[in-house]
C-alpha positions as CSV (number, residue, x, y, z in Angstrom):
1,X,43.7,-47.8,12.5
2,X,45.5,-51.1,13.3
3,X,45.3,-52.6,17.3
4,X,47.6,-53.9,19.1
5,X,47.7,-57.8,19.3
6,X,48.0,-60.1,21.8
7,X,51.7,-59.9,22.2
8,X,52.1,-56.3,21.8
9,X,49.3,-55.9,25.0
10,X,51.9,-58.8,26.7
11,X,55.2,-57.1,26.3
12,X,54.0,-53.9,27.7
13,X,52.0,-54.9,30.5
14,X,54.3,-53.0,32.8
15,X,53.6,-49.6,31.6
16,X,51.2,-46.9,31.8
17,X,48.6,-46.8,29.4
18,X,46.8,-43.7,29.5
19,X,42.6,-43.8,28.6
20,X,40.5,-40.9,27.6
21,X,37.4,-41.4,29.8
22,X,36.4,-37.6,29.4
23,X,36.7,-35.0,26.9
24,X,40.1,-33.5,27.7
25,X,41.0,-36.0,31.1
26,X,43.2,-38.5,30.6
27,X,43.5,-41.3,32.8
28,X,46.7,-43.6,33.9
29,X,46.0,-47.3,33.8
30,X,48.0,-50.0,33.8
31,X,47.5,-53.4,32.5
32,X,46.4,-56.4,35.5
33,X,45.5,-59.3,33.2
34,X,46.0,-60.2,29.3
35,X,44.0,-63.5,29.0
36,X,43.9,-65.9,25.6
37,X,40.8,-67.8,24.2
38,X,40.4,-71.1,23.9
39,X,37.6,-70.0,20.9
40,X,38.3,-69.9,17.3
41,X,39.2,-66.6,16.4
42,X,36.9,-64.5,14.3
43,X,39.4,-63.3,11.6
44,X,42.2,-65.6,9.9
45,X,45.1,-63.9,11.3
46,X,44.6,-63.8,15.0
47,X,43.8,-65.3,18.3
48,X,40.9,-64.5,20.6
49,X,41.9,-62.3,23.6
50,X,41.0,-60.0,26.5
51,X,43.1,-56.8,28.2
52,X,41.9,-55.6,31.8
53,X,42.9,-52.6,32.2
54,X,42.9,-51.1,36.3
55,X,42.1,-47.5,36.8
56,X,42.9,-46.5,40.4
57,X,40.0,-43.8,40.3
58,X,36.8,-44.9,42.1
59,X,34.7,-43.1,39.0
60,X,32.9,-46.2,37.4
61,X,32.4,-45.2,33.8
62,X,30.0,-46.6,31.6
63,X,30.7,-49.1,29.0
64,X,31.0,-47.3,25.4
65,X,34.6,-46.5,23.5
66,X,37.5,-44.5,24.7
67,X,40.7,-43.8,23.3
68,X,43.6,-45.1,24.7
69,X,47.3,-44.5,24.0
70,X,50.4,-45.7,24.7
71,X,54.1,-44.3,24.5
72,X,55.0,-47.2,22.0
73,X,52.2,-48.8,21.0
74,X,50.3,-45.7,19.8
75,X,46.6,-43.7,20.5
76,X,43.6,-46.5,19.5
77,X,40.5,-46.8,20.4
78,X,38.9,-49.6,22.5
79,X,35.2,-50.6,23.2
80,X,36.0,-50.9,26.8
81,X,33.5,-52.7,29.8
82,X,33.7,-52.3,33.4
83,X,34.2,-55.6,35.0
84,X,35.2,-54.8,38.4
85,X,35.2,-52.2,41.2
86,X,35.6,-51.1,44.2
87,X,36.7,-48.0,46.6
88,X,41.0,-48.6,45.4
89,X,39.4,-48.6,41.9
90,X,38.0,-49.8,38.9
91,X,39.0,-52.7,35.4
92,X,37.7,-52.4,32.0
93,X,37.7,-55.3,29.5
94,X,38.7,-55.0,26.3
95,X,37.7,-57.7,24.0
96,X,39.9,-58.8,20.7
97,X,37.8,-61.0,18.4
């Protein structure tokens, strides 16, 4: 299964992504933040960088992997961290090394 890359993540930050928190419950998110690293990249071809997804659900899932999929970009799955929250929702972080 191949991930999206930086630019991929970039160009469709205005859409709905849609993540698979529970068995058969999809969620909408959207995209808030695509940031770059200034690190050296673990593999040859790419660039460190980080997606933060918001979920407008309160539910605070736990950190762990989830599918998510996309209308253009595909369904992959992400090893996704909850970075923020509060009562108009909750971000997960997804790391790109």
């Amino acid at each position: 299964m191949s991930l999206p890359d930086q630019k991929s993540f970039e160009a469709n930050q205005q859409d709905v992504f849609e993540i698979q928190f529970v068995d058969s419950q999809r969620s909408r998110c959207q995209i808030v933040e695509v940031t770059a690293s200034k690190a050296p990249a673990a593999n040859r071809e790419g660039k460190q960088f980080s997606v933060v997804f918001s979920n407008e659900s309160p539910t605070v899932y736990e950190q762990g992997v989830y599918t998510v999929s996309h209308k253009e970009l595909g369904e992959f799955d992400l090893f996704l961290v909850p970075v923020f929250g509060d009562d108009k929702g909750v971000q997960y972080e997804a790391v790109f090394t």
